[in-house]
N, CA, C and O atoms as CSV, one atom per row, in Angstrom:
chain,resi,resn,atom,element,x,y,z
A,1,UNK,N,N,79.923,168.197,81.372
A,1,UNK,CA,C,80.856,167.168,81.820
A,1,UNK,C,C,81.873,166.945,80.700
A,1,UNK,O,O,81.254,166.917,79.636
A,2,UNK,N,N,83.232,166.770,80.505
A,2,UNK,CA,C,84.213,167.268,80.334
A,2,UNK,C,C,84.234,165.913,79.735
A,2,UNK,O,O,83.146,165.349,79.618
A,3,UNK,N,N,85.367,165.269,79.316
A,3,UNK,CA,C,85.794,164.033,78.829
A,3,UNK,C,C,86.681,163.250,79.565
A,3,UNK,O,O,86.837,162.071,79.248
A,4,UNK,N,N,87.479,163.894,80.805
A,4,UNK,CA,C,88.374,163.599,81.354
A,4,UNK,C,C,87.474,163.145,82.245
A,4,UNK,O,O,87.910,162.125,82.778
A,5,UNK,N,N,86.046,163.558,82.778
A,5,UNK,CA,C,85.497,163.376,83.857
A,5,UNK,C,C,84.538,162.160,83.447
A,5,UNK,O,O,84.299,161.372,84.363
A,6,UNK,N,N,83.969,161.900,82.235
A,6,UNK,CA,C,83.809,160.399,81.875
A,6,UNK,C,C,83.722,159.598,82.098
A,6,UNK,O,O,82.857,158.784,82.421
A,7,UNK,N,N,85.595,159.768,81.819
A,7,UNK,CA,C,86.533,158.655,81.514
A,7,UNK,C,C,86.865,158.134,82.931
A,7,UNK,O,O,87.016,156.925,83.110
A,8,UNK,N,N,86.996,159.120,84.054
A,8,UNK,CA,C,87.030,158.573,85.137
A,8,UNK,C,C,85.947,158.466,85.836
A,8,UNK,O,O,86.097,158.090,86.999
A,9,UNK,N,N,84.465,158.775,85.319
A,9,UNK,CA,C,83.586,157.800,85.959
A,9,UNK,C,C,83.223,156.331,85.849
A,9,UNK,O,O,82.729,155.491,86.601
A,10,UNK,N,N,83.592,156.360,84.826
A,10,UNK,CA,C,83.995,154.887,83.754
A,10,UNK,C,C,84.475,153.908,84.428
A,10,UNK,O,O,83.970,152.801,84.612
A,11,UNK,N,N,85.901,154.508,84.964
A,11,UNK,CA,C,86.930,153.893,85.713
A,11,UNK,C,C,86.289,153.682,87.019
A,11,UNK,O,O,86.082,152.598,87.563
A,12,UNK,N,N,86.006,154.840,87.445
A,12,UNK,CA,C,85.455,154.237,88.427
A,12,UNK,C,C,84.581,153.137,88.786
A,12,UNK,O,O,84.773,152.400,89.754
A,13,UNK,N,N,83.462,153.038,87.844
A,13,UNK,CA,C,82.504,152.108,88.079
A,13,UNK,C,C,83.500,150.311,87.418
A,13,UNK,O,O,82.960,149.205,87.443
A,14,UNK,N,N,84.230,150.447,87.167
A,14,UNK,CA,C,85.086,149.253,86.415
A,14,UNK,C,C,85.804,148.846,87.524
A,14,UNK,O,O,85.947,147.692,87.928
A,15,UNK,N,N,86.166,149.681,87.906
A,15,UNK,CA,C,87.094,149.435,89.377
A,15,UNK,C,C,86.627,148.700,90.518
A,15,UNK,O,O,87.130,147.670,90.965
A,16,UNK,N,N,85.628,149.311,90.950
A,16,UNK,CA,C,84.549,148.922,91.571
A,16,UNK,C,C,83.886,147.331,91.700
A,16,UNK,O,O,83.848,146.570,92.666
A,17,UNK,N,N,83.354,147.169,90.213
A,17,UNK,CA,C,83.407,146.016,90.029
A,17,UNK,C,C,84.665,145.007,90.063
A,17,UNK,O,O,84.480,143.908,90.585
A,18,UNK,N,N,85.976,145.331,89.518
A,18,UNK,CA,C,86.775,144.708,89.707
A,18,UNK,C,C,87.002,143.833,91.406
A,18,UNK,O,O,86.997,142.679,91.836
A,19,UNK,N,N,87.181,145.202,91.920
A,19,UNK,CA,C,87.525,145.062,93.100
A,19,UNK,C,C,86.399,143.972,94.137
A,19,UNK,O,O,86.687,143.622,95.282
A,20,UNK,N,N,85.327,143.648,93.525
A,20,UNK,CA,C,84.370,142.773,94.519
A,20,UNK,C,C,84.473,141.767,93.725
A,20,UNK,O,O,84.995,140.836,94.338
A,21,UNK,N,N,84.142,141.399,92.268
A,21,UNK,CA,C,84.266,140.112,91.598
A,21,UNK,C,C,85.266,139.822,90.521
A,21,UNK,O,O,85.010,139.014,89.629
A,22,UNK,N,N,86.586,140.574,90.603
A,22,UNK,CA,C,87.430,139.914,89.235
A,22,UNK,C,C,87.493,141.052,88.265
A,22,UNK,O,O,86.766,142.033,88.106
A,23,UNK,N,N,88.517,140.655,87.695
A,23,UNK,CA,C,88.524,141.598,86.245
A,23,UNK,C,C,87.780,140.869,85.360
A,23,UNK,O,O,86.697,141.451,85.292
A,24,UNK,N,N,87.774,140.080,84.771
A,24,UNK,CA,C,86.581,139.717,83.909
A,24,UNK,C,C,85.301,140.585,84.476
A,24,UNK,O,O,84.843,141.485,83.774
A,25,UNK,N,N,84.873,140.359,85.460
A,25,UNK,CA,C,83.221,140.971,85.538
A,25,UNK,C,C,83.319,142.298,85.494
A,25,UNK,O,O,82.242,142.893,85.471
A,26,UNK,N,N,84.370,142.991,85.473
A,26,UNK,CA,C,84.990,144.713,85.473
A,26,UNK,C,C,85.074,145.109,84.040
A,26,UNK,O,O,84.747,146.176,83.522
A,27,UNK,N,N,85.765,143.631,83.304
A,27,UNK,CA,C,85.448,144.159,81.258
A,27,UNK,C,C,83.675,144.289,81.113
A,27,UNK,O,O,82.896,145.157,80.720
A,28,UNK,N,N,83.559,142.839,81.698
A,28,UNK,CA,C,81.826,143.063,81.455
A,28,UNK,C,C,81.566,144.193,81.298
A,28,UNK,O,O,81.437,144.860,80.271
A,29,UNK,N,N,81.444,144.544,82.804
A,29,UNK,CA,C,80.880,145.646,83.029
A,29,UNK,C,C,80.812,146.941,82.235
A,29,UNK,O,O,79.959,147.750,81.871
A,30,UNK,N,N,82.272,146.725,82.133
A,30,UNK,CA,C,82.047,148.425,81.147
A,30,UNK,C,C,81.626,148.062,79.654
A,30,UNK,O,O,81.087,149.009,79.080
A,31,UNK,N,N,81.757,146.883,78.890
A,31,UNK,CA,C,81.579,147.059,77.945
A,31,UNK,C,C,79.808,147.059,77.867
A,31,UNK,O,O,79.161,147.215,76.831
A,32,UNK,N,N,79.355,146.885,78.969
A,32,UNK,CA,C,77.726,146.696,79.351
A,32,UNK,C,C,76.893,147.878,79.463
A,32,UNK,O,O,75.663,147.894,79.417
A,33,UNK,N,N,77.913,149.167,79.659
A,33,UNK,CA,C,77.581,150.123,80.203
A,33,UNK,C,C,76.557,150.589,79.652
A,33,UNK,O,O,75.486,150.531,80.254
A,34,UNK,N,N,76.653,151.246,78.186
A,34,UNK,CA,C,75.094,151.887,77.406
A,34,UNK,C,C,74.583,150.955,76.900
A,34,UNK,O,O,74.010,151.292,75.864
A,35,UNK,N,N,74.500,149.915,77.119
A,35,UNK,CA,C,73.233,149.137,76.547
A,35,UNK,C,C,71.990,149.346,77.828
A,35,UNK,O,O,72.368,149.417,78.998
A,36,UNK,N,N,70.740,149.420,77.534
A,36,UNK,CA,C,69.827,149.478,77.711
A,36,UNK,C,C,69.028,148.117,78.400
A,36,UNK,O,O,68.581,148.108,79.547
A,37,UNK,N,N,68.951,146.910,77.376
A,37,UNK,CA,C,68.329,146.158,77.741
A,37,UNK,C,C,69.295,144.897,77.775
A,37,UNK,O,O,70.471,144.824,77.420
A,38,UNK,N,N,68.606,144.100,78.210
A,38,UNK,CA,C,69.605,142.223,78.592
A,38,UNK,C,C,69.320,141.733,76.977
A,38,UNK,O,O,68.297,141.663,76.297
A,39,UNK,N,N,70.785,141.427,76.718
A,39,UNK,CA,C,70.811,140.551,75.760
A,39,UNK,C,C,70.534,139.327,76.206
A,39,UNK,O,O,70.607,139.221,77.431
A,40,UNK,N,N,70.214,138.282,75.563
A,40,UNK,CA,C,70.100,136.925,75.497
A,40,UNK,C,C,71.687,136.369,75.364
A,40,UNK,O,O,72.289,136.756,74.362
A,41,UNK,N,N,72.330,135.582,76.201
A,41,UNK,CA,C,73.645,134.713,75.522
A,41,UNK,C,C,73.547,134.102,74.215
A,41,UNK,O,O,72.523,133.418,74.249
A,42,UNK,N,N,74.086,134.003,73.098
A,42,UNK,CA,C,74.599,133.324,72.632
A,42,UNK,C,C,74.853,131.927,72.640
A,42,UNK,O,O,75.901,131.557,73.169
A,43,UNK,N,N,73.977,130.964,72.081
A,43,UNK,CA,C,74.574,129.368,72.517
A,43,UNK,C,C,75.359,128.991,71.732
A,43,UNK,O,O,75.182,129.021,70.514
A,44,UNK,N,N,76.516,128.506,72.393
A,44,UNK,CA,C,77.564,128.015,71.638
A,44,UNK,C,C,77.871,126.704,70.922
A,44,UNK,O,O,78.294,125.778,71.615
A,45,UNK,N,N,77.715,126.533,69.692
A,45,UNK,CA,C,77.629,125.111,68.949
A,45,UNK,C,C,78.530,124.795,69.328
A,45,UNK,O,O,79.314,125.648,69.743
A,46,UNK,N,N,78.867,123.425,69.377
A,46,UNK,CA,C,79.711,122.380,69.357
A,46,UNK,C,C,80.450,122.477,68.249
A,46,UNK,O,O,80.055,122.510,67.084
A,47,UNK,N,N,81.970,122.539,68.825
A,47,UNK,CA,C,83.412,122.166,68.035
A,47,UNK,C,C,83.258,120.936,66.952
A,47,UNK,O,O,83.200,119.726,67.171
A,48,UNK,N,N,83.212,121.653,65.718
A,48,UNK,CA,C,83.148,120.675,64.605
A,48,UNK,C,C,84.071,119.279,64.946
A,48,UNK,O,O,83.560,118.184,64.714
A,49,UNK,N,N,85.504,119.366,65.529
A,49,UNK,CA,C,86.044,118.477,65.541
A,49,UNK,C,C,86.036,117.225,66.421
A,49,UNK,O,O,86.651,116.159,66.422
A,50,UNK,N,N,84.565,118.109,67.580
A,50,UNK,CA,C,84.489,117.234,68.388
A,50,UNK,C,C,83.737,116.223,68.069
A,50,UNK,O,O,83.951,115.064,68.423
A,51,UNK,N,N,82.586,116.696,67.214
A,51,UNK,CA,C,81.564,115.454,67.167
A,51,UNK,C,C,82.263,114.101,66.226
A,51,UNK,O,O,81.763,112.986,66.078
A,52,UNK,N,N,83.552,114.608,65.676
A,52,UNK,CA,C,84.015,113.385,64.640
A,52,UNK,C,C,85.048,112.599,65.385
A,52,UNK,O,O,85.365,111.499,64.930
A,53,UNK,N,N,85.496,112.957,66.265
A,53,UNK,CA,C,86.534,112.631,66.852
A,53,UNK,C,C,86.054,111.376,67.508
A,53,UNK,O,O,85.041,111.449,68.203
A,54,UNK,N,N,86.737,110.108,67.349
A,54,UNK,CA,C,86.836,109.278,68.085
A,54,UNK,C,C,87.917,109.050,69.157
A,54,UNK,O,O,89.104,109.356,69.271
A,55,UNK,N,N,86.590,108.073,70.241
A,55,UNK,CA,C,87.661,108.308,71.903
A,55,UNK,C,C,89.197,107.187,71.589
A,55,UNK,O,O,88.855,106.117,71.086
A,56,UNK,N,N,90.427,107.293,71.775
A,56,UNK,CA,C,91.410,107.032,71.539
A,56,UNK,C,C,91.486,105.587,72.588
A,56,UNK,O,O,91.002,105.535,73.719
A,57,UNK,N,N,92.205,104.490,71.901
A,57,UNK,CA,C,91.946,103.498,72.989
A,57,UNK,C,C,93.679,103.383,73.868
A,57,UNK,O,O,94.788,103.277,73.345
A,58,UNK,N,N,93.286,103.461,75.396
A,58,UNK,CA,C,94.711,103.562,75.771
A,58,UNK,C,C,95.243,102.151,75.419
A,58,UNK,O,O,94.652,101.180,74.946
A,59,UNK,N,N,96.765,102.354,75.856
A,59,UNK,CA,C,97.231,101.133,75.620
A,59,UNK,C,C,97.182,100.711,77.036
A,59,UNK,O,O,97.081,101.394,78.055
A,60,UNK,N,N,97.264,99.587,76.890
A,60,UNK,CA,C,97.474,98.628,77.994
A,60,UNK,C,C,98.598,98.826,78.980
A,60,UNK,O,O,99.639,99.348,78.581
A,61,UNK,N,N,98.453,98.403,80.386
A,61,UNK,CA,C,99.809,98.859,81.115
A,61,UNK,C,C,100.278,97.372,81.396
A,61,UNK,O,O,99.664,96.572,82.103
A,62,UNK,N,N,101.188,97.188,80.882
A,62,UNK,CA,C,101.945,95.572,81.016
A,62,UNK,C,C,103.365,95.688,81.715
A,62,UNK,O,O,104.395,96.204,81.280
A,63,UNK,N,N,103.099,95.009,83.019
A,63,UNK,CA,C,104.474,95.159,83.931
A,63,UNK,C,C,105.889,94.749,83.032
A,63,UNK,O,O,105.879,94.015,82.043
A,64,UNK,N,N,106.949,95.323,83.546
A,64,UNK,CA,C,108.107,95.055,82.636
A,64,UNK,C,C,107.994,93.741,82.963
A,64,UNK,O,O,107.257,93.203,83.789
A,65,UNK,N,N,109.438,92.927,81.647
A,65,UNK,CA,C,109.447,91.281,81.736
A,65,UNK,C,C,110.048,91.035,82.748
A,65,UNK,O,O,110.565,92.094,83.104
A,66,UNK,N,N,110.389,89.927,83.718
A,66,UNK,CA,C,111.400,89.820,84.439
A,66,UNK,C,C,112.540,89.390,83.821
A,66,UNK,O,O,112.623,88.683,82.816
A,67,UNK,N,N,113.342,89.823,84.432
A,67,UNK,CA,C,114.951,89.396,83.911
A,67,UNK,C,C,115.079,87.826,83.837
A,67,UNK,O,O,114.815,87.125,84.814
A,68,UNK,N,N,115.485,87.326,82.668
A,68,UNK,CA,C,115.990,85.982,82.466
A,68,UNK,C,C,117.030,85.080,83.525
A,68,UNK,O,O,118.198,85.330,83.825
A,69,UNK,N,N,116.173,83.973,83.956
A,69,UNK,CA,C,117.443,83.450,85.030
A,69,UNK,C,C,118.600,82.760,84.871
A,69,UNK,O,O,118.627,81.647,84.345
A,70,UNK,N,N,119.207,83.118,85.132
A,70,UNK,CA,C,120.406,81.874,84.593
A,70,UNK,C,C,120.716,80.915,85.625
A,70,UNK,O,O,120.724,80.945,86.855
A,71,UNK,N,N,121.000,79.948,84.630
A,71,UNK,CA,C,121.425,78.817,84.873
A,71,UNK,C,C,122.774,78.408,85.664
A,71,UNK,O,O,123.834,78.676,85.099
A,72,UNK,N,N,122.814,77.817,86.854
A,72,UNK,CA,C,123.804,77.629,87.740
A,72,UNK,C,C,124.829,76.370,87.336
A,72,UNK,O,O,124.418,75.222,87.170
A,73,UNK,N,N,126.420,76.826,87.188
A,73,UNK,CA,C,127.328,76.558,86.470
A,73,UNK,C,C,127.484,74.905,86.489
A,73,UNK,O,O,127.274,74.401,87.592
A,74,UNK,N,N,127.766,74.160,85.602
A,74,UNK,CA,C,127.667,72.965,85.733
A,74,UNK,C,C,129.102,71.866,86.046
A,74,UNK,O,O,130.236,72.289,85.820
A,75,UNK,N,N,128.969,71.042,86.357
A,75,UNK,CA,C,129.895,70.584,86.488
A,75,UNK,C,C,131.376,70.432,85.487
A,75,UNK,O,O,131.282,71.558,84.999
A,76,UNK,N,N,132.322,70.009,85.009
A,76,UNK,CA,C,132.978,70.134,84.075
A,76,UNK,C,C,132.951,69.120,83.045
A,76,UNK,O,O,133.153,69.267,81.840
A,77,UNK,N,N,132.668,68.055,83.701
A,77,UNK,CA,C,132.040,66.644,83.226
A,77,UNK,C,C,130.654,66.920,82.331
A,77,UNK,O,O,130.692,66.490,81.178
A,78,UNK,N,N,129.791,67.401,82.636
A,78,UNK,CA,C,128.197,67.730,81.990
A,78,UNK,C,C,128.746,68.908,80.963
A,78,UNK,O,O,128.023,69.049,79.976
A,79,UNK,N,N,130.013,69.861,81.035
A,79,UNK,CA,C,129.634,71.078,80.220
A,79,UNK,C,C,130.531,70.496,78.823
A,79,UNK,O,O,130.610,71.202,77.818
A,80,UNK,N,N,131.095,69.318,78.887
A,80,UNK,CA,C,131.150,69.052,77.221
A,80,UNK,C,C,130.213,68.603,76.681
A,80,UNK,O,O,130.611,67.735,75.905
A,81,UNK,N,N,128.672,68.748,76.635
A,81,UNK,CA,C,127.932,68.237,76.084
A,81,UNK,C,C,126.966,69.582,76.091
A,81,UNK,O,O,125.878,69.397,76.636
A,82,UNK,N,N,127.153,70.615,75.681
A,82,UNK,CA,C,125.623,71.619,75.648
A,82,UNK,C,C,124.724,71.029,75.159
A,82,UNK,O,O,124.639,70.525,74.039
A,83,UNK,N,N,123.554,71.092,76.512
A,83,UNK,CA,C,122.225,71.306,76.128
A,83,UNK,C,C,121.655,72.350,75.620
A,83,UNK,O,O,122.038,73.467,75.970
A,84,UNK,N,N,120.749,72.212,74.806
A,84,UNK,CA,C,120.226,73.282,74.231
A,84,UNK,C,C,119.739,73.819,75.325
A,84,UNK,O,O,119.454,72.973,76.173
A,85,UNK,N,N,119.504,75.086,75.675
A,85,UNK,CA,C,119.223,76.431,75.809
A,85,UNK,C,C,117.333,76.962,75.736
A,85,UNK,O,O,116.683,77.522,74.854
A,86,UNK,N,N,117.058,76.575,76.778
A,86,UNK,CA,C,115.534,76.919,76.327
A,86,UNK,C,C,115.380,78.121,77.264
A,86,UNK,O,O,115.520,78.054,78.485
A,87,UNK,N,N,114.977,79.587,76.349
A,87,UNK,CA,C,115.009,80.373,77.176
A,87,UNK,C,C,113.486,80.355,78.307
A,87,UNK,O,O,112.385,80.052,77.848
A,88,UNK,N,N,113.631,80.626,79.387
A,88,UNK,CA,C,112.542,80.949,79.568
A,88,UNK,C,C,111.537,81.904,79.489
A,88,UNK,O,O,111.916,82.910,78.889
A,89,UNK,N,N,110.236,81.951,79.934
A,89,UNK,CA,C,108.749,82.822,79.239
A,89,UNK,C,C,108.748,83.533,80.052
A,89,UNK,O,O,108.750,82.667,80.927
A,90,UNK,N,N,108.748,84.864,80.858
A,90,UNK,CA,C,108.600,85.569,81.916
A,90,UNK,C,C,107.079,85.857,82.225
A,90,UNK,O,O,106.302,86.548,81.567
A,91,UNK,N,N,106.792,84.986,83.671
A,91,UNK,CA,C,105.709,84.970,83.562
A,91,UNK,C,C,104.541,86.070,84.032
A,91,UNK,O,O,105.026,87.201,84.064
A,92,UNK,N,N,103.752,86.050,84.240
A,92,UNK,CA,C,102.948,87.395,84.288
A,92,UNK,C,C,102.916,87.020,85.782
A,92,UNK,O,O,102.369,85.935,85.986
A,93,UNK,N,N,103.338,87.612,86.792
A,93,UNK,CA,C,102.640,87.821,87.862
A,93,UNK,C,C,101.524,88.653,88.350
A,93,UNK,O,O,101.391,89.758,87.824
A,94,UNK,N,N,100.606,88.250,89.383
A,94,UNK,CA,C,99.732,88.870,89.353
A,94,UNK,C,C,99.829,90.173,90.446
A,94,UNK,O,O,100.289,89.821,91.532
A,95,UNK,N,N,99.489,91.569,90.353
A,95,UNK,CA,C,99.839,92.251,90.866
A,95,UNK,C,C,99.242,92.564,91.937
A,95,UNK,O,O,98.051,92.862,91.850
A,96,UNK,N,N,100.014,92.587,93.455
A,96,UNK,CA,C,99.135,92.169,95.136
A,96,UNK,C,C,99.276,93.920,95.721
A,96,UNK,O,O,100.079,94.717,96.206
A,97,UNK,N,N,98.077,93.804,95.330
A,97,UNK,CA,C,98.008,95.381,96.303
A,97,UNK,C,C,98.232,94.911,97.838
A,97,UNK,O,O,97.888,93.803,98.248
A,98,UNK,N,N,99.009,96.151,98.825
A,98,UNK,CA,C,99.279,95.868,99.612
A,98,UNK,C,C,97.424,96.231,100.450
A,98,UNK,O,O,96.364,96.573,99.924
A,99,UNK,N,N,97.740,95.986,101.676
A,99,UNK,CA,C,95.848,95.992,102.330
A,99,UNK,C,C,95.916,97.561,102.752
A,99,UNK,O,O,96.863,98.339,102.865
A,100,UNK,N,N,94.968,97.655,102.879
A,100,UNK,CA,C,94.549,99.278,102.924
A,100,UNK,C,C,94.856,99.448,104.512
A,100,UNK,O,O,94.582,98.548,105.307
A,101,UNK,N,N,95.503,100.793,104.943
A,101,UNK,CA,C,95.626,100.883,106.231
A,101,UNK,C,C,95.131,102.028,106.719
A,101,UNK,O,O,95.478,103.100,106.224
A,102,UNK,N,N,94.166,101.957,107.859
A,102,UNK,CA,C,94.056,103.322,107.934
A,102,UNK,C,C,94.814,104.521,108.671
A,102,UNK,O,O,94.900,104.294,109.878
A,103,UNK,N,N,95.217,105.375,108.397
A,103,UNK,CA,C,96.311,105.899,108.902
A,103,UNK,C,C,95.769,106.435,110.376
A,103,UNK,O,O,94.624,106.083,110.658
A,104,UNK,N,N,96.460,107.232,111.320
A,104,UNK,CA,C,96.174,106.583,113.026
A,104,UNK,C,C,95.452,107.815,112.884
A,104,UNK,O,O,95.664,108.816,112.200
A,105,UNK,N,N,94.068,107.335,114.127
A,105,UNK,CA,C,93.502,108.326,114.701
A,105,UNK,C,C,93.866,109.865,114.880
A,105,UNK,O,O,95.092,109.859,114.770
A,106,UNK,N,N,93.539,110.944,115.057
A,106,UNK,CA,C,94.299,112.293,114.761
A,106,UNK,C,C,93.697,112.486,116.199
A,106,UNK,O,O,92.534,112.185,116.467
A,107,UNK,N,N,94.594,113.020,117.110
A,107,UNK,CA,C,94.148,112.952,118.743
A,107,UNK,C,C,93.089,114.528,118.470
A,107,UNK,O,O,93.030,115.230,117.460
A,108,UNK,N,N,92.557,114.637,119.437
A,108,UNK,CA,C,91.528,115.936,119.593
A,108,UNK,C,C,92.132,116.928,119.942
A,108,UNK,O,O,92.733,116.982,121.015
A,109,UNK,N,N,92.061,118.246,118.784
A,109,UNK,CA,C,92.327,119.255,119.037
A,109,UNK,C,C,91.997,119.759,120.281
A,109,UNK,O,O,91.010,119.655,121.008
A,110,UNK,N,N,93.792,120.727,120.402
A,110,UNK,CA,C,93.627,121.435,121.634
A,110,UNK,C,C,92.688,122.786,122.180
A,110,UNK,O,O,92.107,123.107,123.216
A,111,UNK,N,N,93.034,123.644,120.147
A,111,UNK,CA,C,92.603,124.786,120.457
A,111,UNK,C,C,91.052,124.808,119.631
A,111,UNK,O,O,90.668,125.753,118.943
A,112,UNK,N,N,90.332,123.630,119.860
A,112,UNK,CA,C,89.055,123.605,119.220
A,112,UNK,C,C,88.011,124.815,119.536
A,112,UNK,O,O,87.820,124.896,120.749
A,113,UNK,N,N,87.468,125.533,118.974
A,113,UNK,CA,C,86.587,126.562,119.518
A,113,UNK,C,C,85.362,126.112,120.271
A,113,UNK,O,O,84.477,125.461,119.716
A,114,UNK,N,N,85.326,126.390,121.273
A,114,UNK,CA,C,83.668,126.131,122.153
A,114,UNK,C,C,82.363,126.485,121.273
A,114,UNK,O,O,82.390,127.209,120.277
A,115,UNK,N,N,81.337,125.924,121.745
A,115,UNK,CA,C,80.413,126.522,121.084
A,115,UNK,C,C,79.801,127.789,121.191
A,115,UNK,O,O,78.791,128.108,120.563
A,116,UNK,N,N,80.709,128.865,122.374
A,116,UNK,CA,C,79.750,129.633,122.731
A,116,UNK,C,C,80.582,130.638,121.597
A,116,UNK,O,O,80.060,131.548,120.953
A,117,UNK,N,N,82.599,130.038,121.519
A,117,UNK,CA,C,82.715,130.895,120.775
A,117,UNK,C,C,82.497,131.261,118.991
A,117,UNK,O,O,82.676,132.268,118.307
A,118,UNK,N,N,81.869,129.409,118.624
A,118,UNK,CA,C,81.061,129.716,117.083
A,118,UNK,C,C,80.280,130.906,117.473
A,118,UNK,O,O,80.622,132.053,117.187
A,119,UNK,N,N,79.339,130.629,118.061
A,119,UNK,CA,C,78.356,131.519,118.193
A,119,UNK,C,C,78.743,133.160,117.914
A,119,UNK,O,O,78.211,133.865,117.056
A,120,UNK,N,N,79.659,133.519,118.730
A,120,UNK,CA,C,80.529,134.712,118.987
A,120,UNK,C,C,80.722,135.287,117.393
A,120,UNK,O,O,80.139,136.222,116.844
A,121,UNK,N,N,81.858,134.284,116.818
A,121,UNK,CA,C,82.357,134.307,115.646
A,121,UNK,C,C,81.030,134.356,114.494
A,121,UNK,O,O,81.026,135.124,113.532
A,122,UNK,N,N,79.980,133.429,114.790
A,122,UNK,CA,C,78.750,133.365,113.400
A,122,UNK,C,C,78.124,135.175,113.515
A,122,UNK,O,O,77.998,135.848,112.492
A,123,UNK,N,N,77.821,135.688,114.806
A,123,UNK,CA,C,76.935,137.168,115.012
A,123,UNK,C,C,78.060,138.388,114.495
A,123,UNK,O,O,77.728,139.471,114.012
A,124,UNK,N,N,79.275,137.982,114.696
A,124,UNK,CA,C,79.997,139.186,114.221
A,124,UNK,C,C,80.028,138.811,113.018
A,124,UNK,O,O,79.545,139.748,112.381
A,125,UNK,N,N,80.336,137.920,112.258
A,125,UNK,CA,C,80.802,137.589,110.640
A,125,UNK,C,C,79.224,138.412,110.067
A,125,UNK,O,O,79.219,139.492,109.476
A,126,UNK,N,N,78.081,137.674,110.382
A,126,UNK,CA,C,76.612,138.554,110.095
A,126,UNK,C,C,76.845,139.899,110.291
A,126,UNK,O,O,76.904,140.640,109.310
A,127,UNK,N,N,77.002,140.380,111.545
A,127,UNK,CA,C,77.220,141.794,111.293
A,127,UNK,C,C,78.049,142.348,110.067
A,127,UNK,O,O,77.762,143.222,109.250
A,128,UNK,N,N,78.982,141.689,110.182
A,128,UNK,CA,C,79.993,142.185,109.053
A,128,UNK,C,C,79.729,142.441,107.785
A,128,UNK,O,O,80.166,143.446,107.223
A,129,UNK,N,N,78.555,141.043,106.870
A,129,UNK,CA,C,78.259,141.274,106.375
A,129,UNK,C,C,77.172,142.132,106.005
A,129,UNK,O,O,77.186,142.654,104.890
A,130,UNK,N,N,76.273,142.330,106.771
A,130,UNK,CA,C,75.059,143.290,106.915
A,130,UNK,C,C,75.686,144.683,106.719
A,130,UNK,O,O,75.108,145.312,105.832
A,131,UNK,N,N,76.784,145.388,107.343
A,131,UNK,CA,C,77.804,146.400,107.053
A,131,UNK,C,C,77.788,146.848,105.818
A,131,UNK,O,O,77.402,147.956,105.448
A,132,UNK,N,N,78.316,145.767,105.010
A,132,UNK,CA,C,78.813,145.554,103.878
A,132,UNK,C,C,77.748,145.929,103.100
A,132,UNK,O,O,77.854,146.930,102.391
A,133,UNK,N,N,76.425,145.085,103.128
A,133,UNK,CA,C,75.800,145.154,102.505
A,133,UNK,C,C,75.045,146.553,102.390
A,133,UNK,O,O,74.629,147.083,101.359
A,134,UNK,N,N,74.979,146.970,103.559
A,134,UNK,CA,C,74.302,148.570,103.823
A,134,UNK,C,C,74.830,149.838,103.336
A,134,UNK,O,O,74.238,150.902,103.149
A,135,UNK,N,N,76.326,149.460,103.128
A,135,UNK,CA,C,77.113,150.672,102.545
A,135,UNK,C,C,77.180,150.142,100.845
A,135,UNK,O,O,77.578,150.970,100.025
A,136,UNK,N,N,76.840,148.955,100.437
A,136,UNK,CA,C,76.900,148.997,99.381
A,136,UNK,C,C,75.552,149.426,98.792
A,136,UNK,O,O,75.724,149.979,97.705
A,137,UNK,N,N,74.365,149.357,99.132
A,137,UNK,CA,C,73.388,149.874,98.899
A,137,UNK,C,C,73.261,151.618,98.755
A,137,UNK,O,O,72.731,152.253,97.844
A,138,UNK,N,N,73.944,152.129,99.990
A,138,UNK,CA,C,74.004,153.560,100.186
A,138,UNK,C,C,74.635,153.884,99.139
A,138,UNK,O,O,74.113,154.927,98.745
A,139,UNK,N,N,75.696,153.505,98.265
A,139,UNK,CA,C,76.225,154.080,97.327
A,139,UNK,C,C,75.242,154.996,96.133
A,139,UNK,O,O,75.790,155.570,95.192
């Protein structure tokens, strides 16, 4: 056996795998190839930075202020005398969720499948897979 012929049995069996679960399980695979026996995984310690890390405290969500009201113009008589000016405190209102609604009934499908045709649909999908499974075995 040649080197060219290998290399494309190689491929082949990478392919293969690709093609049913992903390229990741297709690197696996080949890099799996001459080993012999199951390694054990590797357990992976914990990120030094995690165990020191403290959880961050959010900030608070505080509605904007309301806009300052002003004061409605005074007579001409009262405005030679300014009063002082007390601004006002914007006060916190409290925030009114609106009521929960449930959105409308969804009328009954037209093209709902009968049960005879689940049935139909569950024996062929089984077949299908049984197929599948029989030619993948035969390989």
């Amino acid at each position: 056996m040649n080197f060219n012929q290998i290399v494309n049995m190689i491929l082949r069996l990478v392919m293969r795998r690709v093609l049913h679960t992903g390229v990741n399980a297709g690197i696996n695979a080949a890099t799996n190839l001459g080993k012999r026996r199951k390694r054990r995984a590797p357990v992976a310690a914990p990120a030094p930075e995690a165990v020191h890390r403290q959880p961050q405290p959010q900030p608070q969500q505080v509605p904007p202020p309301a806009p300052p009201q002003r004061q409605a113009q005074m007579p001409a008589q009262k405005q030679a005398q300014p009063e002082p000016q007390v601004q006002a405190q914007p006060q916190m209102q409290p925030q009114v969720r609106p009521a929960y609604q449930q959105p409308p009934a969804a009328p009954e499908p037209q093209n709902a499948m009968t049960p005879e045709e689940r049935q139909r649909r569950r024996e062929m999908r089984h077949a299908r897979r049984a197929a599948q499974a029989a030619m993948r075995n035969a390989r």
